[in-house]
C-alpha positions as CSV (number, residue, x, y, z in Angstrom):
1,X,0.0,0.0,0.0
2,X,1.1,3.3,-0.9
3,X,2.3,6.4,2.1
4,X,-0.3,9.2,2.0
5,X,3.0,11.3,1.4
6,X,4.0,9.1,-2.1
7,X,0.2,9.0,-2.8
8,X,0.5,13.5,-2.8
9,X,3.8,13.3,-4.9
10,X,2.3,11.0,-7.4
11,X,-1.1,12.6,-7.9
12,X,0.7,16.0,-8.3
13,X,3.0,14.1,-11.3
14,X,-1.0,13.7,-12.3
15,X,-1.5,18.0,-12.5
16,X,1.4,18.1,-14.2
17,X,0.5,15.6,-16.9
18,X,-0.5,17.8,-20.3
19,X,-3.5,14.8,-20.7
20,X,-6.5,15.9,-18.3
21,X,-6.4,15.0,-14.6
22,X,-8.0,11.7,-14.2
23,X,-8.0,10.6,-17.8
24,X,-11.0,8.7,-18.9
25,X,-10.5,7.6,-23.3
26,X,-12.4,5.7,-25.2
27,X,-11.0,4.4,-27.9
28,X,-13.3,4.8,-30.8
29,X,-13.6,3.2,-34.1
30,X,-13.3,5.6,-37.5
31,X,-11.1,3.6,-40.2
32,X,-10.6,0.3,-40.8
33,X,-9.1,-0.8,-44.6
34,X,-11.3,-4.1,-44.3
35,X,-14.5,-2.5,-43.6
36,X,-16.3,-1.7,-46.7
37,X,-17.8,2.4,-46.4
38,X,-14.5,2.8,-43.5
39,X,-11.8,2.5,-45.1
40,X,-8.6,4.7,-44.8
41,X,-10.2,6.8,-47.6
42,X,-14.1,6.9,-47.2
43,X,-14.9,10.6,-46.0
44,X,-17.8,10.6,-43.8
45,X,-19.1,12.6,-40.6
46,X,-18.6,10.6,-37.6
47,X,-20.6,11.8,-34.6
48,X,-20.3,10.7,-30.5
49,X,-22.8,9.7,-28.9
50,X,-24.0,11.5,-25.9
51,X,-22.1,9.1,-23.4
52,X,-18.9,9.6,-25.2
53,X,-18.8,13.2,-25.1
54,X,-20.2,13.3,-21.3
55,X,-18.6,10.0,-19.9
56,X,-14.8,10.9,-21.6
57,X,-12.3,13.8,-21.4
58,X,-10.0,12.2,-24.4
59,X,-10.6,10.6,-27.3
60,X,-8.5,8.1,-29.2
61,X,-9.5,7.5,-33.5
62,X,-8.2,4.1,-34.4
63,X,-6.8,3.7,-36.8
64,X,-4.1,5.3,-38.7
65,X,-2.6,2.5,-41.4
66,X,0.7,3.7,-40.9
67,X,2.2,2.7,-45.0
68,X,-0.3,5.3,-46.3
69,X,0.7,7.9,-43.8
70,X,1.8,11.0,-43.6
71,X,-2.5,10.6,-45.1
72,X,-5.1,10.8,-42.5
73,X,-8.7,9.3,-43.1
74,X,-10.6,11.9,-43.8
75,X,-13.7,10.8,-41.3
76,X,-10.9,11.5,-38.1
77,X,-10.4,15.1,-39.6
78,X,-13.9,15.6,-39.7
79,X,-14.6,14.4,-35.6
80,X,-11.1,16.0,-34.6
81,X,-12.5,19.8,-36.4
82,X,-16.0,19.3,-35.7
83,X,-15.5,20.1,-31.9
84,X,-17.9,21.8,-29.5
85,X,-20.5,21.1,-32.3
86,X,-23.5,18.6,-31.6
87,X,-22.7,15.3,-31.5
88,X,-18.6,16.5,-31.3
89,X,-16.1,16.3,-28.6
90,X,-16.0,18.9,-26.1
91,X,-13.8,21.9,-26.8
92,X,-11.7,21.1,-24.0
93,X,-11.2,17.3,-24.9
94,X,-7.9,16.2,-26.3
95,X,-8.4,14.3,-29.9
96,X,-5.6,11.6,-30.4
97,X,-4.9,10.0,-33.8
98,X,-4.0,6.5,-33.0
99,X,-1.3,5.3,-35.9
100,X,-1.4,1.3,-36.2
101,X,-2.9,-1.3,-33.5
102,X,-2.5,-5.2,-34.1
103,X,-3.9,-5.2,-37.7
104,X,-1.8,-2.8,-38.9
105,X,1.4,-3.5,-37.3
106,X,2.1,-7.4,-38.9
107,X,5.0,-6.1,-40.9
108,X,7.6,-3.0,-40.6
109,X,6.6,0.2,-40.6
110,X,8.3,1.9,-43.8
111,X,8.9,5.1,-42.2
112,X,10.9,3.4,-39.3
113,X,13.4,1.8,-41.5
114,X,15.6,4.5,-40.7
115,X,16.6,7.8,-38.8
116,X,16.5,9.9,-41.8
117,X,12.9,8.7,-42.7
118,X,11.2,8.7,-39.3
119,X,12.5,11.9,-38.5
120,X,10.8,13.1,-42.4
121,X,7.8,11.6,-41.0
122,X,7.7,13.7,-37.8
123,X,7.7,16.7,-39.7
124,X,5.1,15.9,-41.7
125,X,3.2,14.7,-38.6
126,X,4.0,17.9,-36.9
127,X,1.5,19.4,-39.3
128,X,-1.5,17.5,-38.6
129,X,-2.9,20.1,-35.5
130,X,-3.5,22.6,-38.2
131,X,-3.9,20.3,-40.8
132,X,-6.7,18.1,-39.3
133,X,-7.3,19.0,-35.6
134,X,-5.2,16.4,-33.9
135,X,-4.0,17.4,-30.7
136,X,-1.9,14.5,-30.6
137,X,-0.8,11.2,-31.4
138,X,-1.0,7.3,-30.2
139,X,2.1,5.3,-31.1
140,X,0.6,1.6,-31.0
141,X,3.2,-0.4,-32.4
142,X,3.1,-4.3,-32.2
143,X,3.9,-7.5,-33.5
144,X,6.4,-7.9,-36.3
145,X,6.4,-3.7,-36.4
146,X,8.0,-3.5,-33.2
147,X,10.1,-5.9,-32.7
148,X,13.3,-4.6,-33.9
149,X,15.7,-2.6,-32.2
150,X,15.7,-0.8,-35.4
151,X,12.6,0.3,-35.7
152,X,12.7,0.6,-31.7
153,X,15.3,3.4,-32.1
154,X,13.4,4.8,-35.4
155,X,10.7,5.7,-33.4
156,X,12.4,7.4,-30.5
157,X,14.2,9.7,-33.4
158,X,10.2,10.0,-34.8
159,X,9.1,11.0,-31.4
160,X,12.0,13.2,-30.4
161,X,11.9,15.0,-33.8
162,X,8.0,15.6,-33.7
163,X,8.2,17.0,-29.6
164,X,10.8,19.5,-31.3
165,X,8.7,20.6,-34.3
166,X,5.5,20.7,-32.3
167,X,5.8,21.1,-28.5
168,X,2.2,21.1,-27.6
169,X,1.2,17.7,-29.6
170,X,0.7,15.0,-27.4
171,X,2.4,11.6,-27.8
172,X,0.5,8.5,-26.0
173,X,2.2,5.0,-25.7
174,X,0.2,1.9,-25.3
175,X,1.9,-1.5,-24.0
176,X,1.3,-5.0,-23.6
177,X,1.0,-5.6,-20.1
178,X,3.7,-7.6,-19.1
179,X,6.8,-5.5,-21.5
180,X,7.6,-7.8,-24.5
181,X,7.8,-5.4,-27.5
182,X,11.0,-3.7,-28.0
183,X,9.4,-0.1,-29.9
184,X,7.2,-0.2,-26.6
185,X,9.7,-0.5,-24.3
186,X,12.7,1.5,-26.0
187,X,9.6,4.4,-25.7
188,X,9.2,4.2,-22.4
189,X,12.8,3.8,-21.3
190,X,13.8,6.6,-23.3
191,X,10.4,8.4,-22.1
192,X,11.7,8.6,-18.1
193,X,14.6,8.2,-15.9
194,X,15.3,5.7,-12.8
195,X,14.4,8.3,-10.3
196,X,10.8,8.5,-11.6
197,X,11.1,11.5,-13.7
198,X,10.1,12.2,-17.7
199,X,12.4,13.4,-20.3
200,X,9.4,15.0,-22.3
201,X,8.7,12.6,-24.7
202,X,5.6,10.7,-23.9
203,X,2.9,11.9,-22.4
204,X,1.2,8.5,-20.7
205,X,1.6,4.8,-20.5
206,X,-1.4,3.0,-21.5
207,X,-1.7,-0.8,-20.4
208,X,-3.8,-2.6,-22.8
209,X,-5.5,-5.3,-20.9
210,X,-8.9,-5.1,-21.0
211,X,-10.5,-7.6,-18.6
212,X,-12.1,-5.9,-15.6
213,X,-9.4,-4.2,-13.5
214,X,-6.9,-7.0,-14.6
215,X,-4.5,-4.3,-15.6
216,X,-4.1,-3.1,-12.7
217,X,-1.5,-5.8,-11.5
218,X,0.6,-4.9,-14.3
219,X,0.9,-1.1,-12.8
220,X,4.2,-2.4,-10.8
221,X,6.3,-3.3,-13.9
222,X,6.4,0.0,-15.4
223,X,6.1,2.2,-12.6
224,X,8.4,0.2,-10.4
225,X,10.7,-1.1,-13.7
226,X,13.6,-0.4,-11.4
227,X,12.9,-2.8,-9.1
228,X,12.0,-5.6,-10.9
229,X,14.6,-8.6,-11.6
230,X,17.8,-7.9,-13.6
231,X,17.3,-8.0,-17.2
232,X,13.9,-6.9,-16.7
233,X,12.8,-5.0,-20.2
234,X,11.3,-1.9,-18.1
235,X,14.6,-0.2,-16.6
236,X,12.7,3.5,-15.2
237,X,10.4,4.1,-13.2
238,X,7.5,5.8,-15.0
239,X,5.5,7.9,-12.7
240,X,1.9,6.7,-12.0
241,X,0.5,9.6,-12.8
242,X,1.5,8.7,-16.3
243,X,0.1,5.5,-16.2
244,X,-3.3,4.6,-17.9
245,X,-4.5,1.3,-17.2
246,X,-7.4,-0.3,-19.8
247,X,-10.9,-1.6,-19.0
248,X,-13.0,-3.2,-21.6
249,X,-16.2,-0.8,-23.0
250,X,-18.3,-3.7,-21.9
251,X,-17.2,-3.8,-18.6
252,X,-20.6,-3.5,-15.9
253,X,-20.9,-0.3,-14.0
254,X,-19.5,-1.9,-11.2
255,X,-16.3,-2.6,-12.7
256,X,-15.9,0.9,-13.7
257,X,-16.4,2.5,-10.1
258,X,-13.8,-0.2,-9.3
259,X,-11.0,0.9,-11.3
260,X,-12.0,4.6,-11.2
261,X,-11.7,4.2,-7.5
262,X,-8.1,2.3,-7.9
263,X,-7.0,5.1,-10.3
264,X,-7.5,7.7,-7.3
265,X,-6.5,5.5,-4.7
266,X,-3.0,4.5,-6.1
267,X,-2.5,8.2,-7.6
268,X,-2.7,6.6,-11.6
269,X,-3.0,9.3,-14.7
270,X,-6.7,7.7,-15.1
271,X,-7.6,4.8,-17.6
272,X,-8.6,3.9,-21.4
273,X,-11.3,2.0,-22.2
274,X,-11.2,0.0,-25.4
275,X,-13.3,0.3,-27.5
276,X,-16.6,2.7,-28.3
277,X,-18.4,2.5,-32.2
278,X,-19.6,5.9,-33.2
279,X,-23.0,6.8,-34.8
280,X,-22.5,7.5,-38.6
281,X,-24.1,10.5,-39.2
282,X,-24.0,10.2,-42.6
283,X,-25.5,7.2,-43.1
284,X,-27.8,7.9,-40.3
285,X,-26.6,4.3,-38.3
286,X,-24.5,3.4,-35.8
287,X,-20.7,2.9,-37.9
288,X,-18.9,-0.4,-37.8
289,X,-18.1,-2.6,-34.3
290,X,-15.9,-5.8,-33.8
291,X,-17.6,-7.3,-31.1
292,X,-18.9,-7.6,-27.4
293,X,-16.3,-5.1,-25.7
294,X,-18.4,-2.5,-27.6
295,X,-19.2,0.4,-24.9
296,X,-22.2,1.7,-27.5
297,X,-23.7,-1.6,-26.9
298,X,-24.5,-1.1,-23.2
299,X,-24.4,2.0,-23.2
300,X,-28.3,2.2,-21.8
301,X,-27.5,0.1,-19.0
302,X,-23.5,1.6,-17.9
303,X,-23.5,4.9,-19.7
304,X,-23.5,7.4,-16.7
305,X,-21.0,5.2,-15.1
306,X,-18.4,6.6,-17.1
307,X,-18.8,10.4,-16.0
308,X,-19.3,9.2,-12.4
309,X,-15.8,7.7,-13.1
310,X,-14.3,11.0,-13.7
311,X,-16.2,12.6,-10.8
312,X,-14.5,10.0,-8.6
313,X,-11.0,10.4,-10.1
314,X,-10.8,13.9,-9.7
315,X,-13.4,13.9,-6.3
């Protein structure tokens, strides 16, 4: 159990954080190259349900196919400029492009082949605030993407050139929960030090287990990396306000007071939920789903839960 003296030094890491104090994101669905009308290229007009824009304080688009990149679907740019409109994020609420997830990440990434290329990358990624309304970016690299040191070290150079060419983007880093992918954990190595401190380059640490408050137990092996056995992949000690631990959107309303009541209790950044569908407003229907973790899908029966969640993590 956590001093009431480390619990105050780690919620104020939490104010500091440039994400929203007690972080609640849903990760929501917008492009998908297998999904005939969603595709990378299909321009449509997303719009969030009423949960999504009262029960969240980020949103995360998935996702960015990272070969036809520096392009952004045009549905994202539409939801990410749309905001403070009906049916649109808050003005306040951070918009995060997420750039590959498991589908997309079962070969190399191009643009991480070298130095010289990720960094030409970042400068076009530096662009897409004004461009298309991001107001940051979610680096989830997997599989056979991120498992060379190469590309490892590519995307630190990527990172480190885009924090230089646009200070105020946001840069989010989802891991498996126990560390086994080298991009992932070359990010958050280079992203803080031993003592518990950030070098600026990632703004939070998202743990993407989704089964109840199952990620929880995985908090200890990035935010404790330094104490873990020798050899261990996590070797600095992210701060737990910068760690977001994942719930599924299905989860009961129960489960979601849990872990919002964990987050405050062990002074953690907040937590992502994955995933939400959106309603296609052009169409006039709810857009694609994969399956039961859907958050629109019980969204009748656990909808409020989510902005009681944030009510308890900042209460």
């Amino acid at each position: 159990m956590l001093s009431m003296l480390a619990l105050s030094a780690l919620s104020s890491v939490a104010l500091g954080n440039d994400l929203p104090s007690g972080t609640l994101g849903f990760y929501c669905l917008i492009a998908d190259d297998t999904v005939t009308n969603y595709t990378s290229t299909d321009n449509w007009q997303p719009a969030l349900y009423d949960y999504q824009i009262n029960g969240a304080n980020v949103i995360w688009l998935t996702f960015i196919n990272p070969e036809l990149m520096p392009a952004v679907p045009p549905a994202m740019s539409n939801l990410a400029m749309c905001k403070g409109q009906t049916g649109c994020p808050a003005t306040s609420t951070p918009v995060i492009f997420s750039i590959g997830g498991q589908a997309y990440s079962s070969k190399p990434w191009s643009w991480l082949s070298s130095q010289s290329a990720a960094e030409s990358m970042a400068a076009e990624v530096a662009q897409w605030s004004t461009k298309y309304g991001a107001d940051g970016i979610d680096l989830d690299i997997e599989g056979a993407a991120g498992n060379s040191q190469t590309a490892a070290d590519n995307l630190v150079a990527f990172a480190k050139k885009l924090r230089e060419l646009n200070p105020k983007m946001l840069i989010t880093q989802p891991v498996y929960g126990y560390p086994q992918i080298a991009a992932e954990n070359t990010m958050v190595n280079e992203g803080f030090t031993k003592n518990g401190d950030t070098n600026s380059l990632i703004d939070s640490v998202g743990l993407m287990v989704y089964n109840g408050v199952e990620s929880l137990q995985y908090v200890k092996d990035y935010g404790n990396g330094t104490s873990e056995w020798d050899g261990f992949p996590i070797t600095v000690d992210v701060p737990y306000g910068r760690i977001l631990p994942g719930i599924e959107g299905s989860a009961s309303s129960t489960v979601i007071a849990q872990m919002a009541s964990s987050v405050k209790s062990e002074g953690l950044g907040g937590f992502m939920v994955w995933f939400a569908s959106v309603m296609d407003k052009t169409r006039g229907r709810n857009a694609f789903a994969y399956g039961s973790m859907d958050a629109t899908k019980t969204m009748t029966a656990n909808g409020a839960a989510w902005a009681a969640a944030i009510q308890t993590m900042n209460g």
